[in-house]
C-alpha positions as CSV (number, residue, x, y, z in Angstrom):
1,X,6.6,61.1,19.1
2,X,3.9,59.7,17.5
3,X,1.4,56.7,18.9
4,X,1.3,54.1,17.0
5,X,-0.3,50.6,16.3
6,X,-0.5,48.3,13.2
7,X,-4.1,47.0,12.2
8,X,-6.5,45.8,9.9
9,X,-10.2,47.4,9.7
10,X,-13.0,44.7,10.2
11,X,-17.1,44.8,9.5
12,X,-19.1,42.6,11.6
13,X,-22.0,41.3,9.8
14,X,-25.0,41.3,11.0
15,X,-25.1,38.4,13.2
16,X,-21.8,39.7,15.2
17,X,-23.6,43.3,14.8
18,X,-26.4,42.0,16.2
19,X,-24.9,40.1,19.4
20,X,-22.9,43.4,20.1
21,X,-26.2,45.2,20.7
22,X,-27.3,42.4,22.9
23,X,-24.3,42.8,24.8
24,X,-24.2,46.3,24.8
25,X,-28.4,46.3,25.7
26,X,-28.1,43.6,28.6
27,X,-24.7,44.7,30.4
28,X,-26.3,48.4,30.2
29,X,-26.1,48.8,34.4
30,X,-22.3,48.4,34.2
31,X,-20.4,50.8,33.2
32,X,-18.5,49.6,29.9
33,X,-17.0,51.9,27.3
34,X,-18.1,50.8,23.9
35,X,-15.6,50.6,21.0
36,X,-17.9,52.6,18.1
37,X,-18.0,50.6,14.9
38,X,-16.0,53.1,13.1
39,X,-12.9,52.4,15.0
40,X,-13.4,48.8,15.0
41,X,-10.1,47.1,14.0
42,X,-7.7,43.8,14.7
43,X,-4.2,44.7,15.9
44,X,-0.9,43.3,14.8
45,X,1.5,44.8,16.4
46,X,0.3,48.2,19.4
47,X,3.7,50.2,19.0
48,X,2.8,53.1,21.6
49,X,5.2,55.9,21.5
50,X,7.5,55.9,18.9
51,X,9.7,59.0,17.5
52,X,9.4,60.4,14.9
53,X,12.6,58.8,12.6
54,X,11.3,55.4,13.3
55,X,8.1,55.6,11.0
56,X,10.4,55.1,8.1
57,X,11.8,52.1,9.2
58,X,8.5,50.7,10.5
59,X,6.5,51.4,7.3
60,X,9.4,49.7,5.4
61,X,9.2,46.6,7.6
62,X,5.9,46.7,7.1
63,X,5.9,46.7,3.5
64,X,8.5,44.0,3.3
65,X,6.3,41.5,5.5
66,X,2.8,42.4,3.7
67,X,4.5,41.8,-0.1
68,X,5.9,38.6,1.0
69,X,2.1,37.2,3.0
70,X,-0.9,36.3,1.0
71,X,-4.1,37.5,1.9
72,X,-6.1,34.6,4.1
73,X,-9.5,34.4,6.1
74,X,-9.8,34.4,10.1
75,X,-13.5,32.8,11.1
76,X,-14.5,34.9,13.8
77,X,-16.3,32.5,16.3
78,X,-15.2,33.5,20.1
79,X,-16.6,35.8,22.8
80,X,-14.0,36.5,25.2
81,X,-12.8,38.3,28.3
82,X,-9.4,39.7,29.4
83,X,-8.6,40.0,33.3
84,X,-10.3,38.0,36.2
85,X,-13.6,36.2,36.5
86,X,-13.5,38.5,39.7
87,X,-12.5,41.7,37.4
88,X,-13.2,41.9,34.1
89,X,-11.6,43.8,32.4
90,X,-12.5,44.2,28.6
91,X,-15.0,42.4,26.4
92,X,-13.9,40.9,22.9
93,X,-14.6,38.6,19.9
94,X,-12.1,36.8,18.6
95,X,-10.6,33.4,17.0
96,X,-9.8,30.0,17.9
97,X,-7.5,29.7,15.3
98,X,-5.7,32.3,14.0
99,X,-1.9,30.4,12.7
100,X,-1.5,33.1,9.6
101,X,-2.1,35.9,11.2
102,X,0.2,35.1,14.0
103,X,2.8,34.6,11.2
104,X,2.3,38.2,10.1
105,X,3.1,38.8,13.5
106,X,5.9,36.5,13.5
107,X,7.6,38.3,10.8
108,X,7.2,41.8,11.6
109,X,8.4,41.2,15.5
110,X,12.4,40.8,14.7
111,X,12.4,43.8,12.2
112,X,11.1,45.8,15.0
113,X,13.4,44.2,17.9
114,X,16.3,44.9,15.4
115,X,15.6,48.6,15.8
116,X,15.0,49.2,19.2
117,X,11.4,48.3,20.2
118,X,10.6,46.6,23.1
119,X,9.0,42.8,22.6
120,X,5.4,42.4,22.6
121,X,5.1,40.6,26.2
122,X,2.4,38.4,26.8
123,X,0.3,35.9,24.8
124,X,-0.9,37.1,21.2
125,X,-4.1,36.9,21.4
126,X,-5.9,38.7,18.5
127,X,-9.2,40.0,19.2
128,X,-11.6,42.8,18.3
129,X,-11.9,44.8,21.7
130,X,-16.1,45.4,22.1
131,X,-15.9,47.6,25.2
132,X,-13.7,48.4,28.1
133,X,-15.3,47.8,31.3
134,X,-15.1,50.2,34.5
135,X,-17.1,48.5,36.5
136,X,-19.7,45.3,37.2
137,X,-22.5,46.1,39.4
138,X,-23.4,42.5,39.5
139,X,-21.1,39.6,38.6
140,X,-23.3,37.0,38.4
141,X,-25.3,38.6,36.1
142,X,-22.6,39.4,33.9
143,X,-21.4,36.3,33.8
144,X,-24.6,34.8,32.8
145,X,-25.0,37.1,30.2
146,X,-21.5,36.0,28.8
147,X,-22.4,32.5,28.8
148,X,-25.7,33.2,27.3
149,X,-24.3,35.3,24.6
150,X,-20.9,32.8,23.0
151,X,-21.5,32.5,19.4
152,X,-23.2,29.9,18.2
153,X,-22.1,31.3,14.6
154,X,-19.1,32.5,12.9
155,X,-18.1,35.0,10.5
156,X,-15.2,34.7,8.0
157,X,-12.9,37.8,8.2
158,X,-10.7,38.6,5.2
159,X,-7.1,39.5,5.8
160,X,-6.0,41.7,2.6
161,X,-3.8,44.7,3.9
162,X,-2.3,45.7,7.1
163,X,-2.4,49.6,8.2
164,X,-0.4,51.9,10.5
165,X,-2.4,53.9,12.6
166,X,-1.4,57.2,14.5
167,X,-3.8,57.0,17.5
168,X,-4.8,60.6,19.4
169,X,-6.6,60.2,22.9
170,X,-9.4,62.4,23.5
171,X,-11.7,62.6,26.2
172,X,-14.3,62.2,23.9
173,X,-12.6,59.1,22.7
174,X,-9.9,57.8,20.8
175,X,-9.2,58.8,17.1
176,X,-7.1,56.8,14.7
177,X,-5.7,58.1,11.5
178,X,-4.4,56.1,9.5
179,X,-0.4,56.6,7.6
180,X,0.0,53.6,5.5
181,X,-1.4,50.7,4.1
182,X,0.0,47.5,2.6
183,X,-1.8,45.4,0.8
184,X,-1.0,41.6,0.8
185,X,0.5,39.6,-1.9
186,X,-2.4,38.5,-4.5
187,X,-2.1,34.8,-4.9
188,X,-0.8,33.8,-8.5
């Protein structure tokens, strides 16, 4: 069995770079687990664990939808949150529109229903995860922060290849290695 997750690396330039360390700097008194910027990535498609005889098909599938998408641009313009305003649970940036990367998505999905994986539940939402967080010591003050730190600014993201990523959990982090990448269609 092998964990696995389909993904494409992203940069953040320096005015993203820059609010992450005025995240990271202001929200120091909670304890949040920072994503490091090497593992920084947008996920398609988190696979989990999948045997061995499936990476075959999946790096087929995957082939078959990247050859047949052309490479496109998400702007990168959100600061978001995932679970409650009483519980927060994880701290991203991400997209208010994101149509053709959700088509990727779209056409990967059935391919991998066809062979056995279980639907992706829940709303697809892409977004670069910035750190997990454990635990708020104040919630006002975090939420002020959060307000005080939205983007005022965007960043266009290129979308050229998608990559399948083995993913080993360490307790000195995660570590992703990547099996395959596909690039995109060039435009003729």
């Amino acid at each position: 069995m092998k964990r696995l997750f389909i993904a494409t690396k992203i940069e953040l330039d320096s005015s993203f770079a820059q609010l992450r360390l005025k995240l990271q700097s202001e929200l120091r008194h909670n304890n949040i687990v920072w994503v490091e910027d090497s593992l920084r990535h947008l996920t398609l498609r988190f696979l989990g664990a999948t045997p061995n005889d499936k990476v075959p098909f999946i790096k087929d599938a995957l082939q078959q939808v990247c050859s047949d998408s052309t490479p496109f641009y998400l702007e990168l313009n959100k600061l978001g949150v995932f679970g409650s305003h009483y519980h927060p649970e994880v701290l991203w940036f991400g997209f208010d529109e994101f149509f053709f990367f959700k088509q990727l998505f779209e056409r990967l999905e059935p391919k991998l229903l066809d062979q056995g994986f279980a639907p992706s539940y829940g709303n697809f939402v892409p977004h670069i995860t910035l750190g997990r967080v454990k635990k708020v010591v104040d919630k006002k003050r975090f939420w002020e922060c959060f307000e005080r730190c939205k983007p005022s600014f965007s960043q266009m993201i290129p979308v050229t290849e998608m990559t399948l990523y083995q993913s080993f959990l360490h307790n000195s982090g995660p570590e992703y290695k990547p099996l395959a990448t596909y690039k995109l269609k060039d435009m003729v």
